[in-house]
mmCIF file of the C-alpha atoms, coordinates in Angstrom:
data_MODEL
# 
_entry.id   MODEL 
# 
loop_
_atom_site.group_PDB 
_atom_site.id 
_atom_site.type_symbol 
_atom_site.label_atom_id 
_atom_site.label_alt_id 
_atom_site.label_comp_id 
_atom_site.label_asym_id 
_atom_site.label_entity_id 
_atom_site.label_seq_id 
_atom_site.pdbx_PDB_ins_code 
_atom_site.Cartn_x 
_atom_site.Cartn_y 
_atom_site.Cartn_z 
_atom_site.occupancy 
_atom_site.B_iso_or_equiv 
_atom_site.pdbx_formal_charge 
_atom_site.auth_seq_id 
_atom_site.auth_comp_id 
_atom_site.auth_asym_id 
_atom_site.auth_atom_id 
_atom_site.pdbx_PDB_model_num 
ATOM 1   C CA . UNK A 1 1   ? 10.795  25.940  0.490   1.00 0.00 ? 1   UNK A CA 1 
ATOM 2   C CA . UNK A 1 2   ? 8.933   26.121  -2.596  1.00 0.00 ? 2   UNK A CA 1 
ATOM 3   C CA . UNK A 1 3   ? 8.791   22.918  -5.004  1.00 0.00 ? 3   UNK A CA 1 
ATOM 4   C CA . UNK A 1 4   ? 6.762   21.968  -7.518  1.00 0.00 ? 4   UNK A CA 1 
ATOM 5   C CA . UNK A 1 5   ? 5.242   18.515  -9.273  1.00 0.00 ? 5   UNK A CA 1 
ATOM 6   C CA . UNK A 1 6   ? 3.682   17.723  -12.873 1.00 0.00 ? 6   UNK A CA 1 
ATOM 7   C CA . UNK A 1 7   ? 1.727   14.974  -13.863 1.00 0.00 ? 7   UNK A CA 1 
ATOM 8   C CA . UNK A 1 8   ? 1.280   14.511  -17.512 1.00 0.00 ? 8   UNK A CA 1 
ATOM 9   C CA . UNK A 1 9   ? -0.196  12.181  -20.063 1.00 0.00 ? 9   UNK A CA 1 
ATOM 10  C CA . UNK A 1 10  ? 0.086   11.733  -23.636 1.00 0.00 ? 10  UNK A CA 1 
ATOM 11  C CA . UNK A 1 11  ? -3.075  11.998  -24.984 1.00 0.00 ? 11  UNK A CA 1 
ATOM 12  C CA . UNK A 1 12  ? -4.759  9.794   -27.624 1.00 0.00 ? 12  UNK A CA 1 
ATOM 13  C CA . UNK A 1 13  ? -6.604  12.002  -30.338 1.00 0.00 ? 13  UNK A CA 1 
ATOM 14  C CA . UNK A 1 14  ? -9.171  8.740   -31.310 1.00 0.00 ? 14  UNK A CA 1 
ATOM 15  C CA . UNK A 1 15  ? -10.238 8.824   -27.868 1.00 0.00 ? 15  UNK A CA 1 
ATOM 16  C CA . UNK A 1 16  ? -12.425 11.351  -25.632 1.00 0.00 ? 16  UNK A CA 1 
ATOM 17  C CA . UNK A 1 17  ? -9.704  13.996  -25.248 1.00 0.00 ? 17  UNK A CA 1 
ATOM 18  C CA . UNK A 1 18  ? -11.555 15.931  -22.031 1.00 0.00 ? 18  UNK A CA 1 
ATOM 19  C CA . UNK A 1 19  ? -11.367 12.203  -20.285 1.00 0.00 ? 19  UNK A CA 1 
ATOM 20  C CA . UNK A 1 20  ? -7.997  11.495  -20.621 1.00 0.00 ? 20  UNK A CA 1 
ATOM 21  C CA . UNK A 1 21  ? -7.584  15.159  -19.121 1.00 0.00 ? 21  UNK A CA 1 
ATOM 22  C CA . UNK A 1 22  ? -9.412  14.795  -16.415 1.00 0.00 ? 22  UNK A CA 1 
ATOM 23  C CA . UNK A 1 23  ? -7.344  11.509  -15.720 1.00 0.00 ? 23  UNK A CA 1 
ATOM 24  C CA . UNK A 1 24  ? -4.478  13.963  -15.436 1.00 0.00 ? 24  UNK A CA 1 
ATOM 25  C CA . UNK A 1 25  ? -5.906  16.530  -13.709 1.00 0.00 ? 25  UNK A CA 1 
ATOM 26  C CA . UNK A 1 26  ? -7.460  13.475  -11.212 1.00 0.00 ? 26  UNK A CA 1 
ATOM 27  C CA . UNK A 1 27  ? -3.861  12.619  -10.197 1.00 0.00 ? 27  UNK A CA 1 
ATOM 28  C CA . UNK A 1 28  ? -3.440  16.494  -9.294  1.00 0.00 ? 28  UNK A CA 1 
ATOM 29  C CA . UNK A 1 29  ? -6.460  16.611  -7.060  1.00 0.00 ? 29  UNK A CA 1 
ATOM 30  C CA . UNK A 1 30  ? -5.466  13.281  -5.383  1.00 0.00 ? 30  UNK A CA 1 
ATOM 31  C CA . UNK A 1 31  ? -1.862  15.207  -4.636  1.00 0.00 ? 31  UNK A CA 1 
ATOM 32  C CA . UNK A 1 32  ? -3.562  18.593  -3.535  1.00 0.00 ? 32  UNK A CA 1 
ATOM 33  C CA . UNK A 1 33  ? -5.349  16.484  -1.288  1.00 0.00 ? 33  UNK A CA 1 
ATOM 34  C CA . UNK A 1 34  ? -3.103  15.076  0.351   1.00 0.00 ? 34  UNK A CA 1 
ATOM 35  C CA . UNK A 1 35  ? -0.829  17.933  0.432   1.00 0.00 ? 35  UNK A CA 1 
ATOM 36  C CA . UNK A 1 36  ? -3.808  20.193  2.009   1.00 0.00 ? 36  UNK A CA 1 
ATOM 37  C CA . UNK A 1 37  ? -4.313  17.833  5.215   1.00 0.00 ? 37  UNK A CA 1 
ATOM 38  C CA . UNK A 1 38  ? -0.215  17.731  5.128   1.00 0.00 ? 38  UNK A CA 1 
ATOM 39  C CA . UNK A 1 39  ? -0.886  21.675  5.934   1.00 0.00 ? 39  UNK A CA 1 
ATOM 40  C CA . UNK A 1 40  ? 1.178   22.544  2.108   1.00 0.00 ? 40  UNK A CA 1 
ATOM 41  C CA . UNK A 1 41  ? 0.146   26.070  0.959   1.00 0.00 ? 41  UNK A CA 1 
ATOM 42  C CA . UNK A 1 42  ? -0.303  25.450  -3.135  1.00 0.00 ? 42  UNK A CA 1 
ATOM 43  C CA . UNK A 1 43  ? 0.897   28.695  -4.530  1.00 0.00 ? 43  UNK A CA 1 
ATOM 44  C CA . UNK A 1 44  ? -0.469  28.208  -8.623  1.00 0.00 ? 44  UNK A CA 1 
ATOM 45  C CA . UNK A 1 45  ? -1.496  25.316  -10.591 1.00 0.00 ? 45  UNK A CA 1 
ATOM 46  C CA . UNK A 1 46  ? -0.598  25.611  -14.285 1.00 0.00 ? 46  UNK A CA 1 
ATOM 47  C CA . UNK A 1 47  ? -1.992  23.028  -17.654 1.00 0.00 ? 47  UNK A CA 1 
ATOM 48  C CA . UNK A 1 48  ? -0.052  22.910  -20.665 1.00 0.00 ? 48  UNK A CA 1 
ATOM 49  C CA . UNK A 1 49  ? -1.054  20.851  -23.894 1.00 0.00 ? 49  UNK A CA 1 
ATOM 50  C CA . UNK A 1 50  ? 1.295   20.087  -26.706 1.00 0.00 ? 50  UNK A CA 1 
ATOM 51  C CA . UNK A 1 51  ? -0.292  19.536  -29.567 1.00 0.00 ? 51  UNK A CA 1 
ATOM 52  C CA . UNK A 1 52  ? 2.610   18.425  -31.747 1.00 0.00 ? 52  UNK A CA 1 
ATOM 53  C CA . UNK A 1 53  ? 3.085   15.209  -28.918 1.00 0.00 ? 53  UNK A CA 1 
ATOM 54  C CA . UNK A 1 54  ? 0.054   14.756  -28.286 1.00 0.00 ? 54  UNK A CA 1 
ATOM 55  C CA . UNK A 1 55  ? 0.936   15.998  -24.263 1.00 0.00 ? 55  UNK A CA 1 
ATOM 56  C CA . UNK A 1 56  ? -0.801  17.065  -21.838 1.00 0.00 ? 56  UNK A CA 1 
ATOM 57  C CA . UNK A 1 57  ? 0.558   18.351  -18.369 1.00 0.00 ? 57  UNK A CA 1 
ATOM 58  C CA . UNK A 1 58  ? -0.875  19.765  -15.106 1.00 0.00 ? 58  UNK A CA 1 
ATOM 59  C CA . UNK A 1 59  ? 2.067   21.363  -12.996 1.00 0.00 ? 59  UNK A CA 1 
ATOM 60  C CA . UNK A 1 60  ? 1.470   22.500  -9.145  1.00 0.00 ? 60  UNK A CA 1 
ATOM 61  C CA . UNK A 1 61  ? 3.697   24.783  -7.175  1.00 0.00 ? 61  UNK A CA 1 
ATOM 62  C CA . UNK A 1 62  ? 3.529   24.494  -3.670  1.00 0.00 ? 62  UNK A CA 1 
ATOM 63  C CA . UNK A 1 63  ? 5.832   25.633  -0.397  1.00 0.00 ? 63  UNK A CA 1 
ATOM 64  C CA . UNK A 1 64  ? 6.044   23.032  1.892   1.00 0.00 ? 64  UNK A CA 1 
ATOM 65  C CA . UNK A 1 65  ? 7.652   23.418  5.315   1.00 0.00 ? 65  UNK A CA 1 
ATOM 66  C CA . UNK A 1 66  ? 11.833  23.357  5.450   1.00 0.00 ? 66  UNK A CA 1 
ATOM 67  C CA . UNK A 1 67  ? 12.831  19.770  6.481   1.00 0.00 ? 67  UNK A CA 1 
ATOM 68  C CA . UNK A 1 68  ? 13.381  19.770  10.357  1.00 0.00 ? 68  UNK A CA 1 
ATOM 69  C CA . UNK A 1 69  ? 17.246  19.229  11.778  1.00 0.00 ? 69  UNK A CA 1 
ATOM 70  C CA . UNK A 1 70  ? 17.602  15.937  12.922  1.00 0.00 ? 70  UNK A CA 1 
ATOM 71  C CA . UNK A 1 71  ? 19.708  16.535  15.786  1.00 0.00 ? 71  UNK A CA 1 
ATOM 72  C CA . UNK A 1 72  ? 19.347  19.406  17.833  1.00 0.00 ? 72  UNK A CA 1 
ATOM 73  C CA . UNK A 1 73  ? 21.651  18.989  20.630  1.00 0.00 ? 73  UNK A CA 1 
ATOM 74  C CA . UNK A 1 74  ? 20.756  21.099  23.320  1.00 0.00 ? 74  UNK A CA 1 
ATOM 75  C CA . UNK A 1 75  ? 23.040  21.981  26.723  1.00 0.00 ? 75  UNK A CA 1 
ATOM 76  C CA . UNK A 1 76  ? 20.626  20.170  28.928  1.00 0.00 ? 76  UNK A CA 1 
ATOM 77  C CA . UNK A 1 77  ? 22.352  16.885  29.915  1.00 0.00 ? 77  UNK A CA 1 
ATOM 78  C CA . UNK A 1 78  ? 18.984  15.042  29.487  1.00 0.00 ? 78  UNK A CA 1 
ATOM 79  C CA . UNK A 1 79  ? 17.883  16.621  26.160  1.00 0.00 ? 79  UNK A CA 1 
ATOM 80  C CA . UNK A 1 80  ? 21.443  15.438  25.323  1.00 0.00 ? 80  UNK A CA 1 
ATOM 81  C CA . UNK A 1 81  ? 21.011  12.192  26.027  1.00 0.00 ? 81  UNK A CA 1 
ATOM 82  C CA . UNK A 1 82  ? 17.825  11.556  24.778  1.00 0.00 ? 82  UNK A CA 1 
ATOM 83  C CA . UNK A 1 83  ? 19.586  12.934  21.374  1.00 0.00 ? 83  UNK A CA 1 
ATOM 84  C CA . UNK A 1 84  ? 22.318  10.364  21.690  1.00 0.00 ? 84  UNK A CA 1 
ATOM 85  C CA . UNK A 1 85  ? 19.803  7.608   22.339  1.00 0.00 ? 85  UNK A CA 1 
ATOM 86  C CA . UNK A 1 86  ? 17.394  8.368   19.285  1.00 0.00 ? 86  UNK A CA 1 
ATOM 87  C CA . UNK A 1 87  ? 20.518  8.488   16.954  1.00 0.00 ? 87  UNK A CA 1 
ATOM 88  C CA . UNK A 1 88  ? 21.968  5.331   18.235  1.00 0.00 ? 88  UNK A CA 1 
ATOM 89  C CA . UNK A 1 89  ? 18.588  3.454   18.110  1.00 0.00 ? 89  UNK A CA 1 
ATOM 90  C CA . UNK A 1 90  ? 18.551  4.903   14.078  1.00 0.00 ? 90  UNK A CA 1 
ATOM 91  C CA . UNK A 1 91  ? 22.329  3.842   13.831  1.00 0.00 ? 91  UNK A CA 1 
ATOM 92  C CA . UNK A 1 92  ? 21.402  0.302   15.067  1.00 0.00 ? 92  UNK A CA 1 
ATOM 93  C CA . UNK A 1 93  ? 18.499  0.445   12.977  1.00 0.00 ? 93  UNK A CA 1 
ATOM 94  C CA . UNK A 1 94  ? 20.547  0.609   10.008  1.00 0.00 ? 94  UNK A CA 1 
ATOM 95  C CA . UNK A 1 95  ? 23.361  -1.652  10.645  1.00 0.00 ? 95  UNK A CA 1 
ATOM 96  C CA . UNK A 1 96  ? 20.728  -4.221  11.545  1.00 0.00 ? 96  UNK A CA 1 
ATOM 97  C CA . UNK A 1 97  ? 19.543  -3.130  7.600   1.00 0.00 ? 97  UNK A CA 1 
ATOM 98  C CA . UNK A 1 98  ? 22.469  -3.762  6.573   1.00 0.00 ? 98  UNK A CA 1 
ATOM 99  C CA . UNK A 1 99  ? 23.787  -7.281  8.336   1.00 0.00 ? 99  UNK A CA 1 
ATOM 100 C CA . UNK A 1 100 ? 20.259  -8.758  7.141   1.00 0.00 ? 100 UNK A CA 1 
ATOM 101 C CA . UNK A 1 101 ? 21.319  -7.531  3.552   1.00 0.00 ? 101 UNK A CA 1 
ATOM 102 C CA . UNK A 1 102 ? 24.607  -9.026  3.843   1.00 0.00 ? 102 UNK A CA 1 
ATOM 103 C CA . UNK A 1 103 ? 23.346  -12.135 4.774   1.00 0.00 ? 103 UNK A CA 1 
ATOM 104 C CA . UNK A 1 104 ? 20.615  -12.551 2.373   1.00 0.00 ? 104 UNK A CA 1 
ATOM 105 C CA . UNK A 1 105 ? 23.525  -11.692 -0.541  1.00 0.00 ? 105 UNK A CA 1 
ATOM 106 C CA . UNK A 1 106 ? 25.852  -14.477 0.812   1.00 0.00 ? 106 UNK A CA 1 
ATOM 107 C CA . UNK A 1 107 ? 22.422  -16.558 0.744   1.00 0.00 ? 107 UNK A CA 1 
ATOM 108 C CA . UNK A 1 108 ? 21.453  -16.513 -2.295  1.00 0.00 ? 108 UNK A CA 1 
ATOM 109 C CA . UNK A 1 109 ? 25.431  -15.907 -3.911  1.00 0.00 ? 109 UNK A CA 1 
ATOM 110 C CA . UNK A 1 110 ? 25.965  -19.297 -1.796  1.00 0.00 ? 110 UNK A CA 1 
ATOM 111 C CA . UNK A 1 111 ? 29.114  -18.231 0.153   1.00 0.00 ? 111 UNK A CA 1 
ATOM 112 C CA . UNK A 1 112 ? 29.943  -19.230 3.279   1.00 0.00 ? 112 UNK A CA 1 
# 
C-alpha cells in the first residue's frame, strides 16, 4: 500500500530561514529512520515552500506492507483453537477496558 506523510512549518522571515528548514526536514529524517529499520521502501520525497504563508513542507511517499488479517482460521483443529484463544484473550482484554472505564465514570460522576 502506498501512503504518504508531510511535515511542515511556517516559517519566520526575521529568523535564519535554512534553520527553521532544516527543523522540518529533521522531523523527515527522524520518520525515514524509523520507517527504514521498519523495512518501508520510501518511493520520493518532495519540499514545497509557499511564499505567500510563509510555509514550508517536506512530503514523503512510502509503500509500507498491507496490514496482516487478524484471524486466519485455518482447518487444523489446533490452529483453530489457538485462533479462538488469541481472540478471546483480545475480547477479554477489551471488556476488562471497558468495565475499568465504567467504573472510573460512575467514580468520579458519583453514582452508585
Amino acid at each position: 500500500m502506498i501512503v504518504y506523510k508531510t511535515f511542515s512549518g511556517q516559517i519566520d522571515l526575521t529568523q535564519d530561514v535554512v534553520a527553521q528548514q532544516n527543523a522540518v526536514r529533521n522531523e523527515l529524517a527522524t520518520f525515514l529512520n524509523d520507517a527504514q529499520s521498519t523495512q518501508y521502501t520510501i518511493i520520493q520525497v518532495s519540499e514545497v515552500a509557499v511564499p505567500q504563508n510563509d510555509m514550508f513542507s517536506v512530503t514523503v511517499w512510502y509503500e509500507q506492507p498491507d496490514a496482516k488479517v487478524e484471524a486466519d482460521y485455518s482447518h487444523d483443529p489446533v490452529g483453530q483453537s489457538a485462533d479462538v484463544l488469541s481472540q478471546s484473550l483480545r475480547e477479554k482484554h477489551r471488556r476488562d477496558l471497558v468495565k475499568t472505564m465504567v467504573d472510573e465514570h460512575i467514580i468520579r460522576s458519583g453514582s452508585s
